[in-house]
N, C-alpha and C positions, 0 to 999 in steps of 0.2 A: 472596359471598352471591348465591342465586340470586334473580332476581325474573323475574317475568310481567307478560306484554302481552297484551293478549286485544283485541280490534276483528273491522274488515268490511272485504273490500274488494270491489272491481269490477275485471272484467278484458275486454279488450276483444282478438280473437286477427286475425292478418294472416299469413296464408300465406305461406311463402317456397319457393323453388324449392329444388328436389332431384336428383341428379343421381342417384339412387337413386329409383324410383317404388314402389317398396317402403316409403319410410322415408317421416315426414310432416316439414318443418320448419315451424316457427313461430314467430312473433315476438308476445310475449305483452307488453301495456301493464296496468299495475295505477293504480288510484287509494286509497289506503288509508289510512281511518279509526284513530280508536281510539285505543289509549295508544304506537300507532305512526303516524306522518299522514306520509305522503309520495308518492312512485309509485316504481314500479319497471318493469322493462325486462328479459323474459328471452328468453331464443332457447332452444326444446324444439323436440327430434327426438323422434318415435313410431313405433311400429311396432306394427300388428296382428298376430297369426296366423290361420291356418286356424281353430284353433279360438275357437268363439263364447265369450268373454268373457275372453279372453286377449290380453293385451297390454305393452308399455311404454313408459316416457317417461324422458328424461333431460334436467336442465334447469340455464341460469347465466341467474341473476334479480340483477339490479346494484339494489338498494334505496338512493335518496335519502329520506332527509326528519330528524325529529325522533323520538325516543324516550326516554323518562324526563327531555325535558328538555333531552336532548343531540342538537343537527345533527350529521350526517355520513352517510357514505354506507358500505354493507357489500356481501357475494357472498352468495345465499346458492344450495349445491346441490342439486337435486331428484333423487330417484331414487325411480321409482314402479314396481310391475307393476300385472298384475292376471292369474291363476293360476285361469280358471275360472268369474271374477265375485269372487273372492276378493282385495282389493283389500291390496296396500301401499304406506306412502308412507314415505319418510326425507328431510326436508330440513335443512339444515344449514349454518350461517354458514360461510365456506370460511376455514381460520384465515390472520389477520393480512391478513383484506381489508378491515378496521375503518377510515376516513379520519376526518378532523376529529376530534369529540369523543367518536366512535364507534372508536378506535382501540383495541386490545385487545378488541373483541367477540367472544362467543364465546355458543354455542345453538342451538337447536333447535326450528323452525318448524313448527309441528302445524296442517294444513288441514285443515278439515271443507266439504264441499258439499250443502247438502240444500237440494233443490229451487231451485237456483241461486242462491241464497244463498249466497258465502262467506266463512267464519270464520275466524278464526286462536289460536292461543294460543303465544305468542313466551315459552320459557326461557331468561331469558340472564345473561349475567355479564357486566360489564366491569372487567377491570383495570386 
């Protein structure tokens, strides 16, 4: 059965070097609220174009904490564009990176950002 996690978190970003001056890398720390409380840890690479509001990111976010209850820790993958100003995002638990109580996690992480606010709404299952 599937259930939902909805909260806030805070993310705080650190530059990493690139041997590519094209490509951006970063090292992203979360602190996160909600019916999910832990922090997470990702490394995204980005890249602009030429053209104004085109772009992408690709991201591995290692999430510790609590969820429904259950400690352990998950992967979860980001893949974003943006086509224009025309935004898309897919992130996704990476299967069987479930640890402790969180083993068999499985879902799908939906961010919202408005006005630097971010949101989440976590679908997931575990078996």
């Amino acid at each position: 059965m599937t259930e939902r996690a909805t909260g806030t978190f805070t993310t705080a970003f650190e530059p990493l070097t690139s041997d590519d001056e094209t490509i951006g890398r970063m090292r992203v720390r979360k602190t996160i609220s909600g019916d999910l409380t832990g922090s997470g840890v990702a490394e995204m690479m980005s890249v602009g174009t030429a053209v104004e509001g085109s772009a992408g990111y690709v991201a591995i976010d290692r999430i510790t904490g609590t969820l429904g209850g259950r400690q352990g820790s998950f992967v979860l993958q980001h893949f974003g564009l943006m086509a224009r100003g025309q935004g898309t995002l897919t992130v996704s638990v990476v299967p069987d990176s479930g640890t402790g109580e969180l083993t068999g996690l499985t879902g799908f992480f939906d961010i919202v950002n408005e006005n630097g606010v971010h949101t989440y709404t976590f679908d997931y299952e575990l078996s």
